[in-house]
PATI-963535 format. One record per residue: residue in one letter; x, y, z of N, C-alpha, C, O in turn. Coordinates in nm, 4 decimals, decimal comma, padded with zeros to 6 digits. Layout:
BEGIN
<site rest="A" n_px="X" n_py="Y" n_pz="Z" ca_px="X" ca_py="Y" ca_pz="Z" c_px="X" c_py="Y" c_pz="Z" o_px="X" o_py="Y" o_pz="Z"/>
...
This chain:
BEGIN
<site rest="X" n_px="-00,0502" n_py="00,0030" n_pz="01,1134" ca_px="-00,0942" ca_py="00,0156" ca_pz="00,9755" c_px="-00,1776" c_py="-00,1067" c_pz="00,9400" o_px="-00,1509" o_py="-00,2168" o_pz="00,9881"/>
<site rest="X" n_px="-00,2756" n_py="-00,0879" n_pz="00,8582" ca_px="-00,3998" ca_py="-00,1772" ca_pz="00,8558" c_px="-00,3384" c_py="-00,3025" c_pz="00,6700" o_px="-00,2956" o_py="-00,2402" o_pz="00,5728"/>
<site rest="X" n_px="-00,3464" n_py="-00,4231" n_pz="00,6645" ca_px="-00,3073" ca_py="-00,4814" ca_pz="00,5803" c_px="-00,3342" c_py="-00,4255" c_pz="00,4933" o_px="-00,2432" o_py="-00,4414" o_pz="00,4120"/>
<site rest="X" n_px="-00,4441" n_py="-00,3344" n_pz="00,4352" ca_px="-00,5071" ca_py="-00,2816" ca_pz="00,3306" c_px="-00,3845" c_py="-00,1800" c_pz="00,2941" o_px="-00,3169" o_py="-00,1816" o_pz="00,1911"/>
<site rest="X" n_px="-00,3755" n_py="-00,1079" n_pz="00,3845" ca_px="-00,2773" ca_py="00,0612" ca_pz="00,3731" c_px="-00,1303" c_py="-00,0281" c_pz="00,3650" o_px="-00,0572" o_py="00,0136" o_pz="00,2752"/>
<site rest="X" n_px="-00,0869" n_py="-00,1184" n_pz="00,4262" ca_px="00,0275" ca_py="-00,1478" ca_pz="00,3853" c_px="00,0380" c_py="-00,2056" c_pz="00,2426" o_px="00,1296" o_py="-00,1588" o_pz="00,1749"/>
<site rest="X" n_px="-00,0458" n_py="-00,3060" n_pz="00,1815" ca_px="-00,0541" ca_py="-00,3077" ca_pz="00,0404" c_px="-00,0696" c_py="-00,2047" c_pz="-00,0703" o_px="-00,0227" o_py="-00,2169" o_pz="-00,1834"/>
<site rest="X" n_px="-00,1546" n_py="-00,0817" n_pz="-00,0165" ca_px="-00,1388" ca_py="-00,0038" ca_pz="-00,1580" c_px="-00,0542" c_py="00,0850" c_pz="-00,1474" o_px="-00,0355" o_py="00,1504" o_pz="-00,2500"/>
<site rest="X" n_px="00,0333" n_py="00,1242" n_pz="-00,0160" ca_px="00,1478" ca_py="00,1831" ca_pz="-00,0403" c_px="00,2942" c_py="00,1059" c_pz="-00,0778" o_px="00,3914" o_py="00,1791" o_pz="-00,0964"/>
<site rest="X" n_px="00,3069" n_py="-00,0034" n_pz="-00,0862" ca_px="00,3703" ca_py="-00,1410" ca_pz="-00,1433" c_px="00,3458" c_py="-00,1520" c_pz="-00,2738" o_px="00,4220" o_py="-00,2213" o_pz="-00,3413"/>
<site rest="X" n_px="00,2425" n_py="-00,0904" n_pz="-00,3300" ca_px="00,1780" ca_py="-00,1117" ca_pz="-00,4989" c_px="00,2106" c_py="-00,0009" c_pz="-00,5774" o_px="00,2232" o_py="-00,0082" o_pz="-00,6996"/>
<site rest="X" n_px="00,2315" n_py="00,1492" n_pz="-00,4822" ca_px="00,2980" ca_py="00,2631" ca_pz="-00,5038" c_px="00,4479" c_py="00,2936" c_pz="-00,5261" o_px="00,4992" o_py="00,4055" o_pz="-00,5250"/>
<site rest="X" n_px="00,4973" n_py="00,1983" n_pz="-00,5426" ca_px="00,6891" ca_py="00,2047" ca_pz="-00,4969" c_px="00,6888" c_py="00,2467" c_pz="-00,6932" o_px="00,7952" o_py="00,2935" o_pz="-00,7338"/>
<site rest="X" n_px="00,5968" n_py="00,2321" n_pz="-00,7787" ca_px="00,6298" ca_py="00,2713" ca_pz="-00,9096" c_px="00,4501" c_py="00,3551" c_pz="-00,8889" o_px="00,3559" o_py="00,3269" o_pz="-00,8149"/>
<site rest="X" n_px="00,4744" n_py="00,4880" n_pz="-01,0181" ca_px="00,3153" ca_py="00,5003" ca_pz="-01,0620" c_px="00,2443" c_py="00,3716" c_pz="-01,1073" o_px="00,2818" o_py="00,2683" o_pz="-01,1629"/>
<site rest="X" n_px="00,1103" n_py="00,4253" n_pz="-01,0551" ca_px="00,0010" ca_py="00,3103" ca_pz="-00,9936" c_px="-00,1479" c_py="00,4005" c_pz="-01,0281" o_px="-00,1541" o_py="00,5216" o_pz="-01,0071"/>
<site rest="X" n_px="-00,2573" n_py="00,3251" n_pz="-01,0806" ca_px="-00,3565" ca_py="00,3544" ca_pz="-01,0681" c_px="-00,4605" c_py="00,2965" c_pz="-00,9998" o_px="-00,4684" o_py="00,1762" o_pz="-01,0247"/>
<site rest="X" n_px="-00,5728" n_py="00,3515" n_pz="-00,8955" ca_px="-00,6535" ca_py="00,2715" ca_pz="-00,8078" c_px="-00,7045" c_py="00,1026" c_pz="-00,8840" o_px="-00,7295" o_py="00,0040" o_pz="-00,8147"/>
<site rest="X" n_px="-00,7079" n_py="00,1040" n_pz="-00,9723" ca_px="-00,7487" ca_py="-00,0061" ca_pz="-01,0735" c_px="-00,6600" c_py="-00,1047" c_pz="-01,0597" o_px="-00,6873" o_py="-00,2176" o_pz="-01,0189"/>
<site rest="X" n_px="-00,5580" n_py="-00,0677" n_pz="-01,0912" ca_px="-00,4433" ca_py="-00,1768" ca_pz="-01,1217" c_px="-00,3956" c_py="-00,1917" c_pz="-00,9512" o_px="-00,3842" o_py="-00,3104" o_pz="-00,9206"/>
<site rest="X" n_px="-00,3696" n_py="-00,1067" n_pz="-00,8497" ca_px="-00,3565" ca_py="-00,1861" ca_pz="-00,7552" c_px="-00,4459" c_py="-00,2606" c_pz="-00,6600" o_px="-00,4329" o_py="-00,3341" o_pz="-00,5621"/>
<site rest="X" n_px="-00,5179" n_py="-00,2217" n_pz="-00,7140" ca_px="-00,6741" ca_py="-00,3738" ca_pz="-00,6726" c_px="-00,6602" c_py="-00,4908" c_pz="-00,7262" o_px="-00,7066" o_py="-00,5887" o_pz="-00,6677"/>
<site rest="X" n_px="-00,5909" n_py="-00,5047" n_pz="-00,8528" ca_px="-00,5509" ca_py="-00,6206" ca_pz="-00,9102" c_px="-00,4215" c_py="-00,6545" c_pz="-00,8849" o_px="-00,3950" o_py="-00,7731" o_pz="-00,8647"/>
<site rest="X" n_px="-00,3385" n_py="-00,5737" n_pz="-00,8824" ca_px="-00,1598" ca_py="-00,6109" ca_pz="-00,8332" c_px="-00,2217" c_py="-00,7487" c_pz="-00,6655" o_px="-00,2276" o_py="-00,8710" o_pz="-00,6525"/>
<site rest="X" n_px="-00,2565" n_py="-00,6116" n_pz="-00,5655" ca_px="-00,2679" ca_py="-00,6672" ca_pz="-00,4134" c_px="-00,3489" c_py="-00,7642" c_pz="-00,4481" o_px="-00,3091" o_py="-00,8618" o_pz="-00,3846"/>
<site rest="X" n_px="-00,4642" n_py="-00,8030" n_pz="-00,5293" ca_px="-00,5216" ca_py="-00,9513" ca_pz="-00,5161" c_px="-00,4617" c_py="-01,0588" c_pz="-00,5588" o_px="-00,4936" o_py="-01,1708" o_pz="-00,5189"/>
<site rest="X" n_px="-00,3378" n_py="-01,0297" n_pz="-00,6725" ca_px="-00,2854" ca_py="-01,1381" ca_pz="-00,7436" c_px="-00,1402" c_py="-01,1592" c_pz="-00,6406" o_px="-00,0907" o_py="-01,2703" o_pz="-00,6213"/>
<site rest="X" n_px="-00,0771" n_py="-01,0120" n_pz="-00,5720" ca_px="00,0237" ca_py="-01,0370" ca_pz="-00,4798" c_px="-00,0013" c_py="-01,1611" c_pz="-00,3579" o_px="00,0866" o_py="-01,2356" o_pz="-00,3145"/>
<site rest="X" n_px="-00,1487" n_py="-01,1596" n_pz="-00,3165" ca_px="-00,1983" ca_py="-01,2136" ca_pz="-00,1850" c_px="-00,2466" c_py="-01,3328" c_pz="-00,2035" o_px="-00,2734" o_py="-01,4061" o_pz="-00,1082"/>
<site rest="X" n_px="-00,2694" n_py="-01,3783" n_pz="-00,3660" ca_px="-00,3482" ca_py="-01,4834" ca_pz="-00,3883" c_px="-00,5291" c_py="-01,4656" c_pz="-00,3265" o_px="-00,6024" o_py="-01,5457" o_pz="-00,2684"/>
<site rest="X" n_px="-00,5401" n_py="-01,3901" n_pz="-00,3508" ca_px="-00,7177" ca_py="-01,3034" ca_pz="-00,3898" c_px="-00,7197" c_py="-01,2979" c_pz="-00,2119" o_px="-00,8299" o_py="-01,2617" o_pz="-00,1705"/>
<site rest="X" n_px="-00,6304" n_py="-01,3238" n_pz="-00,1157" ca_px="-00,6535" ca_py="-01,3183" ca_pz="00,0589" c_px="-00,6980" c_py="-01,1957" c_pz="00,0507" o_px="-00,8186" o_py="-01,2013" o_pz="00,0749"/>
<site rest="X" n_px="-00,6509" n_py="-01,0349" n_pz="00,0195" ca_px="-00,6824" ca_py="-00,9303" ca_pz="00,0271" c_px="-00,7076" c_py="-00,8297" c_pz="-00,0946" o_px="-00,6315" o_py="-00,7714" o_pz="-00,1718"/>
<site rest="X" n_px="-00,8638" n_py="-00,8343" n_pz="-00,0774" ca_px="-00,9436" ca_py="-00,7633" ca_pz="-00,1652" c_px="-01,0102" c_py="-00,6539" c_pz="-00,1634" o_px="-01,1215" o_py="-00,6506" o_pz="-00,1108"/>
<site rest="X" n_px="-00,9297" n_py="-00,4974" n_pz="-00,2455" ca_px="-00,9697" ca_py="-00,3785" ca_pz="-00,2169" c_px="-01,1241" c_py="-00,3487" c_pz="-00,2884" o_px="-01,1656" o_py="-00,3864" o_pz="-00,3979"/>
<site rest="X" n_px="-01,1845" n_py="-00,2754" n_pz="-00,1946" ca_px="-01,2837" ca_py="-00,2755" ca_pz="-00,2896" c_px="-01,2935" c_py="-00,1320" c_pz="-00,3325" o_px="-01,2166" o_py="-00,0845" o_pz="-00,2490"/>
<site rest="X" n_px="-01,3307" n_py="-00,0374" n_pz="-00,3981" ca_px="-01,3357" ca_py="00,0679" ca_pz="-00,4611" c_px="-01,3330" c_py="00,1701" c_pz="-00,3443" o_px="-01,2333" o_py="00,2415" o_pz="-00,3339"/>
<site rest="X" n_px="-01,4590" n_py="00,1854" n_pz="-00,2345" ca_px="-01,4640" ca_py="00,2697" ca_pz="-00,1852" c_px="-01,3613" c_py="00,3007" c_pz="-00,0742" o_px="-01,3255" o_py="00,4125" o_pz="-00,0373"/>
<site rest="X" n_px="-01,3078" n_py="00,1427" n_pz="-00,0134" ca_px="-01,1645" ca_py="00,1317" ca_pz="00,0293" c_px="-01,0664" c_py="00,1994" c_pz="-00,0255" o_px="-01,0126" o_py="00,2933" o_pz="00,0331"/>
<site rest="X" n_px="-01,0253" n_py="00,1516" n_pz="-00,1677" ca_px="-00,9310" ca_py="00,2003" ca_pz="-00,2405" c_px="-00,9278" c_py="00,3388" c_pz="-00,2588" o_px="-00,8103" o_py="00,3755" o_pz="-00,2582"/>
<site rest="X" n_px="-01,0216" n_py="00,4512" n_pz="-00,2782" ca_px="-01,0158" ca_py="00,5969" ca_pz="-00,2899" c_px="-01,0173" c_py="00,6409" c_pz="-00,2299" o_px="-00,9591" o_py="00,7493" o_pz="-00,2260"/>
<site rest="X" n_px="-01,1361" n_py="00,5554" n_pz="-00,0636" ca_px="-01,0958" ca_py="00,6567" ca_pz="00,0452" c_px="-00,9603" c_py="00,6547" c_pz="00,1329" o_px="-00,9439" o_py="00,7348" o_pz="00,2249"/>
<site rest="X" n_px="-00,8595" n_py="00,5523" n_pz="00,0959" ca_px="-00,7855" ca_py="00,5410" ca_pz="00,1098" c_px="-00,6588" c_py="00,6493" c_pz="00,0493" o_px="-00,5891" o_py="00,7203" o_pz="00,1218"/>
<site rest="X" n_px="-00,6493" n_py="00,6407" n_pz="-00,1091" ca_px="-00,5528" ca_py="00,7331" ca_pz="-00,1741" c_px="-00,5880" c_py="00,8697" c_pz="-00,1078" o_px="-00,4936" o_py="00,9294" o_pz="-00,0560"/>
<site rest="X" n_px="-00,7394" n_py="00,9398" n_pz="-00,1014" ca_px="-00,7686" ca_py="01,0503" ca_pz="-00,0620" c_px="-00,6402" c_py="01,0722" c_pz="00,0592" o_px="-00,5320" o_py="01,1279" o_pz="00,0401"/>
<site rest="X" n_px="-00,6897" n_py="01,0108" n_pz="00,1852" ca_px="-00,6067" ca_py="01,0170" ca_pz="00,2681" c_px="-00,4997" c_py="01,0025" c_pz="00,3007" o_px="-00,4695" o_py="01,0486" o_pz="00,4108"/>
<site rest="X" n_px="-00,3826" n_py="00,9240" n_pz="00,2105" ca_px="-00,2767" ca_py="00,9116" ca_pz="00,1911" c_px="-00,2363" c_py="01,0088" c_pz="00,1345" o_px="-00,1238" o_py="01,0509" o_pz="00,1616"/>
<site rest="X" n_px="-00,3309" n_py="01,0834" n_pz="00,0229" ca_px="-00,2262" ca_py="01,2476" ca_pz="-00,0279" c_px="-00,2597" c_py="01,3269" c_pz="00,0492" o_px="-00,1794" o_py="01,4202" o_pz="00,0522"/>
<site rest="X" n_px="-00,3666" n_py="01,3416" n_pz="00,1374" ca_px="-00,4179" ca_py="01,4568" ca_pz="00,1952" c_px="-00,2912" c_py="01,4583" c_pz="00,3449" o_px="-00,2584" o_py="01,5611" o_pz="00,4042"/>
<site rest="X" n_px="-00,2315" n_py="01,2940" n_pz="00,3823" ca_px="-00,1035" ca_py="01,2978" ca_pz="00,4806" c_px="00,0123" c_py="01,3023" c_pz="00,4208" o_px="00,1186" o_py="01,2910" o_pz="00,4819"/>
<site rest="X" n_px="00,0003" n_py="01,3237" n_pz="00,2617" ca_px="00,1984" ca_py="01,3747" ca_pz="00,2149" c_px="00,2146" c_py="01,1749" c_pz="00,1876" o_px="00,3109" o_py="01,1469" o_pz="00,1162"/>
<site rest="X" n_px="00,1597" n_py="01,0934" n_pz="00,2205" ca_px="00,2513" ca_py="00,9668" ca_pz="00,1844" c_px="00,2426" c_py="00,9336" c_pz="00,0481" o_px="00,3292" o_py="00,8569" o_pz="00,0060"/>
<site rest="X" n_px="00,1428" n_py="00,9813" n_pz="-00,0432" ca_px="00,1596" ca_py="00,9810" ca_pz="-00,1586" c_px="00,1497" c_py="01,0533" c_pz="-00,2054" o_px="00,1266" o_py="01,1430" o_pz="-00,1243"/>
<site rest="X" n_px="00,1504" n_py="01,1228" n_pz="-00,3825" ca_px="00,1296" ca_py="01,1878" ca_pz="-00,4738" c_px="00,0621" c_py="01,1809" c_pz="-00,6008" o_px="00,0528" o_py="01,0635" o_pz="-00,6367"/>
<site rest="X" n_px="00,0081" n_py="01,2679" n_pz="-00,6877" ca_px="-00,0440" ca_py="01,2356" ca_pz="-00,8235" c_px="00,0809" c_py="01,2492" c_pz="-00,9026" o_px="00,1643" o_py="01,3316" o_pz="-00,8652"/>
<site rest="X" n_px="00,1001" n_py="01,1844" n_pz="-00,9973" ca_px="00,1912" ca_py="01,1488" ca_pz="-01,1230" c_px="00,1369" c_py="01,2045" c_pz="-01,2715" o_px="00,1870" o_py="01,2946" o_pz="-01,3387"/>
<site rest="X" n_px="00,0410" n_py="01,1381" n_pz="-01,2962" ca_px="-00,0342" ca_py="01,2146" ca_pz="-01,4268" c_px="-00,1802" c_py="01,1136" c_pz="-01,3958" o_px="-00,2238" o_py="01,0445" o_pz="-01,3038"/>
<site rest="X" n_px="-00,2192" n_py="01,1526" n_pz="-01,5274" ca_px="-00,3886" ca_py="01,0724" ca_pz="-01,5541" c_px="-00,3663" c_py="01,0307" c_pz="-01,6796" o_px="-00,3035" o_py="01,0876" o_pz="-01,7688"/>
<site rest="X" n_px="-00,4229" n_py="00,9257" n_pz="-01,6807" ca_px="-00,4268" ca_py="00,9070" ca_pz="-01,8155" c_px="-00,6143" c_py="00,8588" c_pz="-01,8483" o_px="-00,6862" o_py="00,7807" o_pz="-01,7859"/>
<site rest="X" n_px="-00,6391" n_py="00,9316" n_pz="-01,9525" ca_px="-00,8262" ca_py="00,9646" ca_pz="-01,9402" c_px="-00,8378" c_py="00,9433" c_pz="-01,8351" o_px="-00,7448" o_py="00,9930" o_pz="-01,7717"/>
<site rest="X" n_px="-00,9300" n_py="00,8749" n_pz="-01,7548" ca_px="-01,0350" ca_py="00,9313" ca_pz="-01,6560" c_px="-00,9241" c_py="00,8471" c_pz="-01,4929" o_px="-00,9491" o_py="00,8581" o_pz="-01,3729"/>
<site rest="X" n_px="-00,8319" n_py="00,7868" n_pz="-01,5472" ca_px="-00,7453" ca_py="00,7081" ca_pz="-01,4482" c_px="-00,6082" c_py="00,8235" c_pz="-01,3751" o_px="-00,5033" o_py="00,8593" o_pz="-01,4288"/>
<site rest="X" n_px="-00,6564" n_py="00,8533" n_pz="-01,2536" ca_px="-00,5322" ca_py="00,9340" ca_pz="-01,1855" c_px="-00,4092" c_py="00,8425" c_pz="-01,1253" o_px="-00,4281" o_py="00,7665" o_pz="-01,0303"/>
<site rest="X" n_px="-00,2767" n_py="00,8578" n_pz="-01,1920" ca_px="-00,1747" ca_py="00,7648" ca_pz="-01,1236" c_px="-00,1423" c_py="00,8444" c_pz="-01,0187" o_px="-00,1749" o_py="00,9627" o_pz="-01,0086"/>
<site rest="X" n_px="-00,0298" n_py="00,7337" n_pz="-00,8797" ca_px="-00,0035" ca_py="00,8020" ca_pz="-00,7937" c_px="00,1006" c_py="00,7433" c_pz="-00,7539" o_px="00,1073" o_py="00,6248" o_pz="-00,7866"/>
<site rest="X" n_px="00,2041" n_py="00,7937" n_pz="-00,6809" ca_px="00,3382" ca_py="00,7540" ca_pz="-00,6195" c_px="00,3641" c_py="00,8104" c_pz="-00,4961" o_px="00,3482" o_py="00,9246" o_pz="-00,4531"/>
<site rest="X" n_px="00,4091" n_py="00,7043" n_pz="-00,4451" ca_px="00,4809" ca_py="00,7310" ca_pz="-00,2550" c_px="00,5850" c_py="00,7798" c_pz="-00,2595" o_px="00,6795" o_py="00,7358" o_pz="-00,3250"/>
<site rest="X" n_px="00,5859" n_py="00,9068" n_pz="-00,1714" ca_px="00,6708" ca_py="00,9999" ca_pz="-00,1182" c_px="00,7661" c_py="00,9393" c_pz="-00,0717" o_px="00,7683" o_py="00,8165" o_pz="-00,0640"/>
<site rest="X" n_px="00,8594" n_py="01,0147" n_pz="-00,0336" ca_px="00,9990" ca_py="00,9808" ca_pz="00,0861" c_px="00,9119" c_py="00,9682" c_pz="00,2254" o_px="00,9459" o_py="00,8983" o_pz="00,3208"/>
<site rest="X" n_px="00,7977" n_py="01,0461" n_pz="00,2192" ca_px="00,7830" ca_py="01,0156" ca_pz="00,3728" c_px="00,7094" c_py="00,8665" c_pz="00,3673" o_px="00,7457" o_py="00,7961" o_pz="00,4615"/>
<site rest="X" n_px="00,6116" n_py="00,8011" n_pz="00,2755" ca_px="00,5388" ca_py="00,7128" ca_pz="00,2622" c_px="00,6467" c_py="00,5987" c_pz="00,2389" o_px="00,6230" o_py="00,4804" o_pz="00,2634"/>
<site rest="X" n_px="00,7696" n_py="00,6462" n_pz="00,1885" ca_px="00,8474" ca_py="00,5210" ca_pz="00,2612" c_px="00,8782" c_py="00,5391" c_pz="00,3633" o_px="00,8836" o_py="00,4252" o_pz="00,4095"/>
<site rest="X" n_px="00,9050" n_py="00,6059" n_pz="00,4397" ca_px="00,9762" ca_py="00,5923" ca_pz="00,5241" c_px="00,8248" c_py="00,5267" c_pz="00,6049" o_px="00,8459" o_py="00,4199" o_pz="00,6624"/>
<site rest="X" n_px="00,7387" n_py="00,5578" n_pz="00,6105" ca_px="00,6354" ca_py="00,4992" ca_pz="00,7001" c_px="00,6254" c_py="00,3443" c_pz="00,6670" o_px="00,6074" o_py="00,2587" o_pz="00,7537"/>
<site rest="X" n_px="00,6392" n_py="00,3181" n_pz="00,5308" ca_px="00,6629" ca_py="00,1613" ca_pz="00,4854" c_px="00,7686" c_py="00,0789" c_pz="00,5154" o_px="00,7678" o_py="-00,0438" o_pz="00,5256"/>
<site rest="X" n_px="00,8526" n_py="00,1500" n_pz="00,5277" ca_px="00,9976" ca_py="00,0695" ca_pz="00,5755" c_px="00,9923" c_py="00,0341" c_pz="00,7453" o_px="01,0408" o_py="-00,0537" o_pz="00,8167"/>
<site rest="X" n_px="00,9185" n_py="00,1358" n_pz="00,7630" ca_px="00,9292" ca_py="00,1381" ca_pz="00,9718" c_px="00,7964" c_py="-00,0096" c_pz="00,9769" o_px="00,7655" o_py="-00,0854" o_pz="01,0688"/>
<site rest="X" n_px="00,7651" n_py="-00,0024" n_pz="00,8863" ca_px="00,5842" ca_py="-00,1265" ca_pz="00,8917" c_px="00,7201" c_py="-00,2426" c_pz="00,8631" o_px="00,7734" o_py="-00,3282" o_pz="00,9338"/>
<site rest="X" n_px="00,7365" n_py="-00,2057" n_pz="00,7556" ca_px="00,8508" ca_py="-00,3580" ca_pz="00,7290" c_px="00,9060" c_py="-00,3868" c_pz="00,8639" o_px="00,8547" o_py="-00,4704" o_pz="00,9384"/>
<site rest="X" n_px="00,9999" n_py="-00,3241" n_pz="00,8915" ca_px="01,0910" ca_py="-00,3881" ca_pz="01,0201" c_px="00,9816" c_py="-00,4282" c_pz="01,1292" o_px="00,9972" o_py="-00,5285" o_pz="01,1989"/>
<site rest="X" n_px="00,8649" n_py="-00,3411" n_pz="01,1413" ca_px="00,7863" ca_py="-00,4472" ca_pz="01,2519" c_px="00,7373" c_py="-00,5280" c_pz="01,2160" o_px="00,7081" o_py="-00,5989" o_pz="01,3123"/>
<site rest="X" n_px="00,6909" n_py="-00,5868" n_pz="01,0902" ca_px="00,6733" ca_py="-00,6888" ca_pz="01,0719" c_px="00,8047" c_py="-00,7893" c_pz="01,1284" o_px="00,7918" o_py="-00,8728" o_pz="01,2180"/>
<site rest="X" n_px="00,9200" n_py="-00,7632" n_pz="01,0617" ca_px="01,0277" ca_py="-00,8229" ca_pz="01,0460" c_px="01,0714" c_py="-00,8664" c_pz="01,2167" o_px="01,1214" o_py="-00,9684" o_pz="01,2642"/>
<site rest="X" n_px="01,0284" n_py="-00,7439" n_pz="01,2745" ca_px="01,0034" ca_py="-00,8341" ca_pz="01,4361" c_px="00,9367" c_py="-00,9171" c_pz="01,5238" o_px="00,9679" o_py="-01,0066" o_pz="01,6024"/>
<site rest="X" n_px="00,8352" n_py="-00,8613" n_pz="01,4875" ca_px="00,7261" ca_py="-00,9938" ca_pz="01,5198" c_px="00,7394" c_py="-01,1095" c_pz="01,4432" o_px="00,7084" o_py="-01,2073" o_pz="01,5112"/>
<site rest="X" n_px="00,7803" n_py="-01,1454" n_pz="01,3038" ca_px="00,8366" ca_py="-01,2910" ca_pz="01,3008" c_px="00,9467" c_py="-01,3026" c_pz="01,3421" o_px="00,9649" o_py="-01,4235" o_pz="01,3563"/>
<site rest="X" n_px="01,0543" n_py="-01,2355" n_pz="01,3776" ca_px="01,1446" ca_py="-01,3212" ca_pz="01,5033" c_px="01,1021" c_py="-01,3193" c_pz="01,6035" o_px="01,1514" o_py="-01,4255" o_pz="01,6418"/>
<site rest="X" n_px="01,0400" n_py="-01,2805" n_pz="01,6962" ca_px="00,9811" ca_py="-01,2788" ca_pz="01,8235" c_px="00,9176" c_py="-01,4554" c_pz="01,7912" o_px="00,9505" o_py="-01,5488" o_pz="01,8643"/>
<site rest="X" n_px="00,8316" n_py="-01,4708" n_pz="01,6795" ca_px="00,7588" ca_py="-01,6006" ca_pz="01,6572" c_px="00,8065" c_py="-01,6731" c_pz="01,6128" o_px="00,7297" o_py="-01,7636" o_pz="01,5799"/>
<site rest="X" n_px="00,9627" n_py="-01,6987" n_pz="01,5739" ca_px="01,0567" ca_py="-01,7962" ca_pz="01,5376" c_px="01,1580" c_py="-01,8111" c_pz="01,6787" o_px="01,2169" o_py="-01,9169" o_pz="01,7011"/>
<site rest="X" n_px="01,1676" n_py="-01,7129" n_pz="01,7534" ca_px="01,1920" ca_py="-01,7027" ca_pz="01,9085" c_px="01,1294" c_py="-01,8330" c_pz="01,9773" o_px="01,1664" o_py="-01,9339" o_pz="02,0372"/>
<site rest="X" n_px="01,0302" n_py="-01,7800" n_pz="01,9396" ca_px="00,8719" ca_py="-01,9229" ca_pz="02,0363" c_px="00,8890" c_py="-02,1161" c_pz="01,9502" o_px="00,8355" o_py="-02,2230" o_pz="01,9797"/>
<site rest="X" n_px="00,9444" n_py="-02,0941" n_pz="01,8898" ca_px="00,9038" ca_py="-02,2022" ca_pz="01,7835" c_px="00,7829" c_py="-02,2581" c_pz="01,7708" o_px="00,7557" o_py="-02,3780" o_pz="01,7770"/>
<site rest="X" n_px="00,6908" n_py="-02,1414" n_pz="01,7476" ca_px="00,5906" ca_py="-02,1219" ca_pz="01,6896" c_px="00,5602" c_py="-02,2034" c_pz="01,5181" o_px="00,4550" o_py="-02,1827" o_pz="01,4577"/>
């Protein structure tokens, strides 16, 4: 999973609009990772079009969206590998 896709399904754990999680993930990362629009939609596209997320409502021209059971479960399996590869690198005393 690419840092981008793990942040906006991380920004999804409540309804979320493409807007606000461009600003959540830049202020989460300290501006390190910055979605840019065409990222950000072609992204949601493909995340509902694979079931990991959903639409919630709109509010005017803003569509919210929320992660599925399966989009956690794909987030939780990213967590623990993260969560391995820093012990593997606390292993090294890296």
């Amino acid at each position: 999973m690419t840092e981008t896709a793990f942040y906006i399904l991380l920004s999804l754990r409540t309804p979320n609009n493409g807007y606000n999680i461009t600003k959540e993930v830049s202020e989460l990362t300290n501006n390190y990772v910055n979605i840019g629009p065409g990222t950000m939609y072609g992204s949601l596209g493909k995340f509902e079009k694979d079931g990991l997320i959903e639409q919630t409502h709109q509010e005017e021209k803003r569509i919210y969206y929320q992660i599925t059971a399966l989009g956690i479960q794909l987030l939780q399996m990213e967590i623990e590998r993260i969560h391995r590869l820093l012990d593997n690198i606390q292993q090294l005393n890296l």
